[in-house]
N, C-alpha and C positions, 0 to 999 in steps of 0.2 A: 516580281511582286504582284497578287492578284487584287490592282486597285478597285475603286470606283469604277474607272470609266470601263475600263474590263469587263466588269460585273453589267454592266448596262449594255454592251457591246455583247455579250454572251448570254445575255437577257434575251436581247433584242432580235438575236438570230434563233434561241428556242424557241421565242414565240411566233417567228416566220415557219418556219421549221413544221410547227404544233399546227398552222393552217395546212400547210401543204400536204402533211399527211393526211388533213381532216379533208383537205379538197380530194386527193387521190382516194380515200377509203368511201368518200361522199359517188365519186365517180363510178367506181366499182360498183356501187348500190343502185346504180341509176338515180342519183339522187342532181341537184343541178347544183353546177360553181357556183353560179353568181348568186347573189341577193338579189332577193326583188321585193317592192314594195305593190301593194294595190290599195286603194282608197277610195270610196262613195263619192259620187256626185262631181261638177267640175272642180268645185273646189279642191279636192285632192291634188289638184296638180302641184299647188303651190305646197298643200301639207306633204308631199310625196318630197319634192325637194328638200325639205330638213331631214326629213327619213333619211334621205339617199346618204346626204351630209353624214351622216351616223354609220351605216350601213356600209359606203365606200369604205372608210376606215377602220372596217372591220368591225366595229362596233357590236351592241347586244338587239337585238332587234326589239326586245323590251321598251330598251333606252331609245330606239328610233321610232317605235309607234309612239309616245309618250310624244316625243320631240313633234313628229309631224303633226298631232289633232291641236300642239299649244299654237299653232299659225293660224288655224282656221279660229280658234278660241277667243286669240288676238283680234282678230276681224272686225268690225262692227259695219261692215257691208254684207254679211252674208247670217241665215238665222240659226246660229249655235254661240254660244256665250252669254255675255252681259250685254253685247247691242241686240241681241234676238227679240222676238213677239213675246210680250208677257201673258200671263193668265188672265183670267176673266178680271180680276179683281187690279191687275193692272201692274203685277209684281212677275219682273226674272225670276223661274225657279231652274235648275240646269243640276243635270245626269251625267252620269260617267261611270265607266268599266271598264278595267284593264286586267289580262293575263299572260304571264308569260309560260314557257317551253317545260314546267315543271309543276304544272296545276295550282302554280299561286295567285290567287286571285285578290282583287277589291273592288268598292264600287262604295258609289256615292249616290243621293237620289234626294231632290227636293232642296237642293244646297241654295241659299242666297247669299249675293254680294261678295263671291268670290270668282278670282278673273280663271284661274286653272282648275276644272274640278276633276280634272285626268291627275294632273299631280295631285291631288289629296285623295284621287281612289286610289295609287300607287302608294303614299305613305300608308293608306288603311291595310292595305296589303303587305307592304314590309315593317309597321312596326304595330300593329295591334293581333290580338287573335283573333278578329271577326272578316268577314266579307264584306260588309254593306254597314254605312253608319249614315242616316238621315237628318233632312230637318238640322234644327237646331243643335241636336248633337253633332251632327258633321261639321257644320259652322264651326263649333266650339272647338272641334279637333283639329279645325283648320287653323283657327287663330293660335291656339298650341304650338300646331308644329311651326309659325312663323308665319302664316300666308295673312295678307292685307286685307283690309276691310274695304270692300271698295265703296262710293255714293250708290245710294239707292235711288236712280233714274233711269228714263229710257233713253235710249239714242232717237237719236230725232226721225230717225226712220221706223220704229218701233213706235212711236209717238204719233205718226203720221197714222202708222195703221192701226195705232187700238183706237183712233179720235172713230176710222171709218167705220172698223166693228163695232162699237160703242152706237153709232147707228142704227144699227137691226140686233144686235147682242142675239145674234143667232146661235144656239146655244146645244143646236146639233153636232154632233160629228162632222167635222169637215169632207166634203166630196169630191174626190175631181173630176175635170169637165175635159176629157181626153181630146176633144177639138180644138184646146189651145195651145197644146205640143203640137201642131199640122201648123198653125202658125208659126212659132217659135222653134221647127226645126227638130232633130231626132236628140241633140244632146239637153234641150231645155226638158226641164222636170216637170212632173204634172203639176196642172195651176186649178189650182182650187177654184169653186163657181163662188167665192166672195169675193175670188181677184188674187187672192196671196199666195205665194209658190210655195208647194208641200216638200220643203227643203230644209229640214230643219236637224239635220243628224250627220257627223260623219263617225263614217266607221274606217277604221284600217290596220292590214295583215301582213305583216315583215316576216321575211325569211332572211336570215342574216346568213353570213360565209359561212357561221359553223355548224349550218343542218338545224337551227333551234328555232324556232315560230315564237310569234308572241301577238296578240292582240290588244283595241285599243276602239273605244266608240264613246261620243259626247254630244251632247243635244242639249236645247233649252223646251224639248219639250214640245208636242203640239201648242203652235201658236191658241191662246185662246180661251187654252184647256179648262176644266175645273178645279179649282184650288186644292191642293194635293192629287191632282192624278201623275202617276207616273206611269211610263210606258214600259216597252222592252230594253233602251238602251241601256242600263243599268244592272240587266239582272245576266248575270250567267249562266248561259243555257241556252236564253231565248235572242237577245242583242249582239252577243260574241261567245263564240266559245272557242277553246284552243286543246287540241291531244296531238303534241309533237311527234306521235306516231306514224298521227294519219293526217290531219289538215287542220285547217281554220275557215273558222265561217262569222261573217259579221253581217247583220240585216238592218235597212231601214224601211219607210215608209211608216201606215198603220198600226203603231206597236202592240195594240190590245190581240191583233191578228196574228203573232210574231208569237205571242207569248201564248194561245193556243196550243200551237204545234210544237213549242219548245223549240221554235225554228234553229238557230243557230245550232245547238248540240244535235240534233235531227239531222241537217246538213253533214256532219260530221261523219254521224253514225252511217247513213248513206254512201258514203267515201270511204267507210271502214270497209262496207260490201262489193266494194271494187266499182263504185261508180266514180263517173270521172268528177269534177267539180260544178263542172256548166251542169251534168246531169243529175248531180245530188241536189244543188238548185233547183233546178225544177222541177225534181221530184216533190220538193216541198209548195212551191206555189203549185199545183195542179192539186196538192192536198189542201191547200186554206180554198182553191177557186172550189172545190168539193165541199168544205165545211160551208163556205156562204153563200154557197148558191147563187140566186139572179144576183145580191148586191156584193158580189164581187168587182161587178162595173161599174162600182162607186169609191173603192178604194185600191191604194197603191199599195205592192211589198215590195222589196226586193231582196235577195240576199246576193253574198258576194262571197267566194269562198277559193282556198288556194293548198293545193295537199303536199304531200313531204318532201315530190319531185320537183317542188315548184310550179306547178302547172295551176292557172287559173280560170275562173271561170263564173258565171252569175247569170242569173234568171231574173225577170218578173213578170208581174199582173200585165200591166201593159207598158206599152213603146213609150218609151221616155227617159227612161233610167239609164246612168251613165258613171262608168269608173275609170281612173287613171290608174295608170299602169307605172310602174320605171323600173328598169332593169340597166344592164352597163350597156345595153347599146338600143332601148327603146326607151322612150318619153311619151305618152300619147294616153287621148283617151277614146275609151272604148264605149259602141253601143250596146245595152245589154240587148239579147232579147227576150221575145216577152210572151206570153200566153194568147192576148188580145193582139189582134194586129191592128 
């Protein structure tokens, strides 16, 4: 009698079965076994871990960029979520973009008082027909599909620094001051000349067991900003992009300079022309150090990118920039390098 447990027992071997051929036909192609994750900044380490969690088990790499940026999101020690540096006006506004292995995209931009705005640019994507919903419509789509209303506060560490900004409401573009990564060592981020570290974004790019990519980036935002600006993390093309052909590319630092060059999809396109990853990177930062001339020495890019075979790799402006890696038998993070030495 072909019961239940049968069925689940015969289930359970197709679906072993359906990897092994996909890893043997992956192999043949020169494509790589295993999953791997990469992720911006130190923080990745820790969003790489829930990736992995996903990813070991076979999982969608979708479902594991989603999973890894809700840790760092979760955070209120590090500046992306609701504990991040507000706007000028002293309000969380927070970005998000996600794609998977089949050009479906979403993205969120300008969103307040929600804790995940990864998952609500993934609901925008699997149940509306738009890409991007803003503002108070994203809010309202968010309360829709079930997500909480969280207090409108700062974390006290957010509190701490808009009290200092609030002092000179310097109301430029933030600078960094590349002298205080020489202090703080090659994995610390550039530290802005107000004092606050230009760390305000992760991005990160899963290749799961079965050959499929998918990306994932969320920020609150240049600390500071003016009341509605939004940057690159958010929009498709320039923040992330994904062509499960050929690679993924996700960028942070300066987003106005990101969305320039259409960074991220540019990255891609580059990797389409048989460059490697580190080299389609920095094809693209030697092109924004071209567009801006002398003040390039005043701002950060970087991107981060990983192509079909698994292979990765990222560039930037200057020394400071830093990704984690995980794979089934590495954990660590990596220094990028960078145009400026």
């Amino acid at each position: 009698m072909y019961n239940r447990r049968k069925f689940i027992q015969t289930s359970a071997l197709g679906i072993s079965a359906a990897i092994a051929t996909g890893n043997k036909a992956r192999a043949q192609e020169g494509l790589s076994k295993s999953p791997v994750v990469i992720s911006t900044w130190d923080a990745g380490l820790e969003a790489n871990k829930a990736a992995w969690a996903v990813l070991s088990a076979n999982g969608r790499a979708l479902d594991a960029v989603e999973r890894g940026v809700m840790v760092t999101e979760d955070s209120l020690s590090c500046c992306v979520g609701l504990g991040a540096n507000p706007d000028r006006d002293g309000l969380v506004t927070l970005d998000a973009c996600i794609m998977d292995e089949a050009f479906n995209c979403g993205a969120v931009a300008f969103l307040e008082r929600i804790k995940h705005p990864i998952s609500v640019a993934r609901r925008v994507m699997e149940k509306t027909p738009h890409v991007m919903l803003v503002g108070e419509g994203a809010q309202q789509f968010a309360l829709a599909e079930g997500f909480s209303l969280e207090p409108q506060q700062l974390s006290e560490s957010a509190q701490r620094s808009y009290r200092e900004w609030l002092q000179k409401s310097n109301y430029r573009s933030p600078r960094i001051n590349v002298e205080n990564q020489k202090e703080h060592g090659p994995f610390a981020p550039a530290k802005l000349s107000s004092g606050e570290w230009n760390h305000d974004t992760i991005g990160m790019l899963a290749l799961d067991a079965f050959g499929n990519l998918s990306g994932s980036c969320t920020t609150s935002g240049a600390g500071f900003k003016m009341r509605g600006r939004i940057g690159d993390s958010p929009i498709i093309g320039a923040g992330l992009y994904v062509d499960n052909e050929v690679g993924a590319c996700v960028a942070t630092g300066q987003g106005e300079d990101v969305i320039r060059v259409a960074g991220s999809s540019a990255v891609v396109e580059a990797m389409r022309s048989g460059k490697s990853p580190e080299a389609a990177c920095r094809q693209l930062i030697e092109r924004v150090v071209r567009i801006k001339k002398e003040k390039a020495k005043d701002i950060q890019v970087a991107f981060l990118a990983i192509d079909k075979k698994g292979a990765v790799g990222s560039f930037s402006i200057h020394p400071g920039f830093s990704y984690a890696l995980r794979t089934a038998d590495q954990e660590k993070l990596v220094v990028a390098k960078s145009y400026f030495k």
